[in-house]
N, C-alpha and C positions, 0 to 999 in steps of 0.2 A: 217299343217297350210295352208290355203287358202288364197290371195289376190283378194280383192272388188275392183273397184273404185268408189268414192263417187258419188253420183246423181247431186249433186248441185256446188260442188269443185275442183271434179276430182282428186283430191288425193288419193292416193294408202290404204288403209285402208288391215292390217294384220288380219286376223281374228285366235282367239287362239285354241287349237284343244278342243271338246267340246259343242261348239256354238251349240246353236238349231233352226229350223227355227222357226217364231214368234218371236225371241229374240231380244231386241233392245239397238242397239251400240250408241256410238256418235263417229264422225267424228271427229281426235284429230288432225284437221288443222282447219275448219272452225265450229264445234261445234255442226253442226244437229245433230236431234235423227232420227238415219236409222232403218227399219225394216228391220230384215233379211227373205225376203221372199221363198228364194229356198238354197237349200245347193249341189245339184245338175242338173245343175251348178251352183254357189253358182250368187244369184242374192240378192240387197237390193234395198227398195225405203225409200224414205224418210218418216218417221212414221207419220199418223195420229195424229193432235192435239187434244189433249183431252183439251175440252172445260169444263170451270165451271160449275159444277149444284145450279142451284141459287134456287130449289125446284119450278120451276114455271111449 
């Protein structure tokens, strides 16, 4: 198991063994969805909002 701390929180985030990078968590203190971008050294940022397709 690896420990994160959050981008936005600072909360210690456990990550389970497993994880892949691309994969995306939420912060189980303040609720972001973090991307995990590197697994060595394990690094996340906070994920991209995927915005509506309104078809325009």
């Amino acid at each position: 198991m690896s420990h994160v701390n959050c981008p936005e929180c600072a909360a210690e985030i456990v990550l389970e063994a497993g994880v892949e990078a691309g994969e995306i968590i939420v912060c189980p203190d303040c609720g972001v969805d973090l991307e995990i971008i590197s697994l060595d050294p394990v690094e996340v940022n906070l994920a991209p909002i995927e915005e509506e397709d309104w078809g325009e």
